[in-house]
N, C-alpha and C positions, 0 to 999 in steps of 0.2 A: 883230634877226632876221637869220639870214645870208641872202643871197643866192641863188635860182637861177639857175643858169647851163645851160645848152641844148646837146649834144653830139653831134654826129652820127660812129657809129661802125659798121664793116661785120660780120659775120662769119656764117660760110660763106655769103656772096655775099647776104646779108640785109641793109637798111638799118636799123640800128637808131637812134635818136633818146633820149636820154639826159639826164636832170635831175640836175645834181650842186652839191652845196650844201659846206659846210665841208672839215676837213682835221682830221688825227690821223694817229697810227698804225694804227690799225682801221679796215677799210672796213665801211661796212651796205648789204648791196644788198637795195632793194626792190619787192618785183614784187607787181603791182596783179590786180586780178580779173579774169572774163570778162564776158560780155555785151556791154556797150558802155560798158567803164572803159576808162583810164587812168593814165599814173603820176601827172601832177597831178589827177587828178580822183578819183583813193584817195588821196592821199597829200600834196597842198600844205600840209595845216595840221601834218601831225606833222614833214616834210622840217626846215623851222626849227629847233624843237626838238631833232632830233637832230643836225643841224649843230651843235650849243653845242658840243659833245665829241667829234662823228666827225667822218669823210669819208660822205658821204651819196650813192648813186646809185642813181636808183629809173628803171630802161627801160622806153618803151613797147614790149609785149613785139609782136611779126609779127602784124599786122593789128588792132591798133589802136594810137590816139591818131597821131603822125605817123610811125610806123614804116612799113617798107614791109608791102604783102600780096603773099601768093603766094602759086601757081594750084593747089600740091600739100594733101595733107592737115596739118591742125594738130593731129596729135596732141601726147599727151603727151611721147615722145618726142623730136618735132620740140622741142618747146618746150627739154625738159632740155638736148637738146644743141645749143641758140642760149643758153639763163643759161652752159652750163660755158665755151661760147666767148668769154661778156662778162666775166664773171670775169677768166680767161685773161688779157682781152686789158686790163683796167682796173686789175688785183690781182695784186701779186706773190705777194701774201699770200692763204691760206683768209679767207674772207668772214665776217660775220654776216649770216645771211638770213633776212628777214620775208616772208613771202607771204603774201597776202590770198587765202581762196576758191583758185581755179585758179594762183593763185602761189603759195599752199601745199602742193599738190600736186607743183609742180613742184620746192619746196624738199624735200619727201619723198623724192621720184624720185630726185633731186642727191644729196641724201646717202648715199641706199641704191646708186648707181652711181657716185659719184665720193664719195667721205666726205672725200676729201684735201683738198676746196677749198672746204669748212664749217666755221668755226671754231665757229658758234655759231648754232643753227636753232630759228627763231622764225615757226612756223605761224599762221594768224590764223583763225578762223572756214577750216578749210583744206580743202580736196577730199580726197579719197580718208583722210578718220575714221571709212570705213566701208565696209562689204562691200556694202551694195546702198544705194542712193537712197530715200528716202522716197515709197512708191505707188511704187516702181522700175518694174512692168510697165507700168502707166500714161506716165509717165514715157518709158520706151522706144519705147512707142508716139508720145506728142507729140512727140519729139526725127526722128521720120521722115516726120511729117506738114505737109501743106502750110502749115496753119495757126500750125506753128511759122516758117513757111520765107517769111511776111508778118507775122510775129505785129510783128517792130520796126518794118518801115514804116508799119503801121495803129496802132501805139501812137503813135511819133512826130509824130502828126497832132493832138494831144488831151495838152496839158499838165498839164490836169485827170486824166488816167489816168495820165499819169507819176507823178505826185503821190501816188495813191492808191497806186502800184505800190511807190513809195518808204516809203512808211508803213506799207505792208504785207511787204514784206521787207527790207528793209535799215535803215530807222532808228527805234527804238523812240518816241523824245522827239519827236513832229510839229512843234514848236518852232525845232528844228534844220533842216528841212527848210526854205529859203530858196529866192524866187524863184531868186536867181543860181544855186542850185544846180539845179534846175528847166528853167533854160536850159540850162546846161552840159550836162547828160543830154538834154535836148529836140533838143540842137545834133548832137551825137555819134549821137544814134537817126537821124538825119535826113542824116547822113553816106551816102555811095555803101557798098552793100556792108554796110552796119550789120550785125551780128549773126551774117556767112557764119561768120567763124572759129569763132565759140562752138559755131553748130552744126555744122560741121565737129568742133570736138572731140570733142560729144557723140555724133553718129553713128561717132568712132571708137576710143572710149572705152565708151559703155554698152552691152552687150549684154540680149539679153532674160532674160538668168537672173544677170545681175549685171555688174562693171565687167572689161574686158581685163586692165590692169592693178591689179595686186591691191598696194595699200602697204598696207591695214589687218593684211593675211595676214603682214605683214614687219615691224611696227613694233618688235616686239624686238632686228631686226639695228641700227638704229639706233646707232651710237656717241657722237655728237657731243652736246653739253649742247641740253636743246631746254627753250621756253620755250613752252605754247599758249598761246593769247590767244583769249576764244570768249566771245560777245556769249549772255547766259543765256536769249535769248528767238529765238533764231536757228531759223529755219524751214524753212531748206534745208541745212542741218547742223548737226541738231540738238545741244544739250547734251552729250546722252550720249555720242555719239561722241567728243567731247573725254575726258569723263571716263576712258573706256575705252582712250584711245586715252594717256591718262598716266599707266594702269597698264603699260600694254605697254611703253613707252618707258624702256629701263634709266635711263635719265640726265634728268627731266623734272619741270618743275613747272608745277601750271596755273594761270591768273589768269583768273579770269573778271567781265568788264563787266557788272553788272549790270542787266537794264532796255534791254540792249542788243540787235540785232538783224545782220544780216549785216555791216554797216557798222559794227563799234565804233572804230576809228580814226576816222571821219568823223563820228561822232557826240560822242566827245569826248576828242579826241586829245589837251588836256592827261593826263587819265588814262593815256591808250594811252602816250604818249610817256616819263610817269614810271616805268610799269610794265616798259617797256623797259631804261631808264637805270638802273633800281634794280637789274635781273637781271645786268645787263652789267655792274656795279659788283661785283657781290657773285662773279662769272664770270670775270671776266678778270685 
């Protein structure tokens, strides 16, 4: 198994914090989810794996895991042009990008405003496979309300709700769901500030009649070879939106984890990792 190695890198005046594993010719950058992830905490068990054959760098993206936070808003935007600057500043070369959830959004974003520095885009269970959010006005409403605004410091008291929360959106197999990982989320919810960026995103991202920025409205501009990866039992983006979302896509195939749920890399990254490796083999 190779090695992580811990990297701390600035850009546009942002602390960024950086997990990087093997060497190749080909960089993989991969960007983890929102809520209260991280890049080891998406992404430690598949990292090895794709180290056999790349350069592997998965950033805690601004305001979480050890990255800095900061006092402005975390849109979408903000997010795209801190990945184009990590790029930049890591890769001489266009990337392959995986994003998970809200990292797949921001690989959407990236490609449809910078398409030069995607070699190969690999969505995961990804934000914006869709024009409105599931109960979207609902939704719109919780994302403004106080009880969204305590919902992590009241969850992170109660590892038995994390638990259930984990079982209920993110990992299908309850088997998989392990104390340590229990902790790990337990640690992170319990963290100063838990949760601000996400919902920061989301009050600058969802409106009441749909999302600001619109990638579902655009997936046909797309040029670069794209790969979805989307857990068959996923609740907060659903199926469909993948399937729809790889007709639209000139250049796409979809692989879907079955039995899987928001977390299909964390739930069984051998899969995730070979599904990777076989695309990238038969692509590059």
């Amino acid at each position: 198994m190779k090695q992580i190695e811990t990297k701390r890198i600035r850009v546009n005046n942002v602390g960024i914090t950086c997990s990087f594993a093997g060497s190749g010719d080909h960089t993989i950058l991969l960007l983890h989810g929102a809520g209260v992830d991280s890049a080891l905490l998406s992404w430690a068990e598949v990292i090895p794996l794709l180290a056999e054959q790349y350069r592997v760098i998965a950033p805690d993206l601004p305001g979480y895991g050890a990255s800095d936070r900061i006092s402005g808003e975390y849109s979408l935007k903000f997010y795209t042009d801190i990945i184009k600057g990590i790029i930049e500043t890591v890769s001489d070369t266009p990337v392959i990008l995986a994003g998970l959830s809200l990292g797949g959004g921001i690989g959407l974003n990236l490609a449809l405003t910078h398409p030069e520095l995607i070699r190969i885009l690999i969505p995961v269970d990804a934000w914006g496979l869709f024009e409105k959010l599931p109960s979207h006005w609902l939704t719109w409403w919780f994302t403004r309300s106080k009880l969204n605004d305590h919902l992590y410091g009241w969850t992170g008291k109660f590892p038995a709700l994390i638990r259930w929360s984990i079982a209920a959106n993110l990992i299908g197999d309850q088997s998989k769901i392990s104390d340590k990982l229990i902790s790990q989320v337990t640690e992170a919810m319990q963290a100063p500030d838990a949760g601000k960026p996400f919902i920061s995103f989301q009050r600058s991202e969802i409106t009441p009649s749909g999302l600001k920025t619109d990638l579902f409205g655009r997936l046909k501009e797309i040029k670069c070879p794209t790969c979805l990866i989307h857990g068959s039992l996923d609740k907060a983006v659903p199926l469909k939106g993948a399937i729809l979302a790889g007709e639209r896509i000139p250049d796409c195939e979809l692989y879907i984890m079955g039995n899987c749920k928001h977390w299909p890399q964390k739930e069984r990254p051998d899969e995730f990792a070979n599904a990777v490796l076989s695309y990238l083999k038969r692509r590059l």
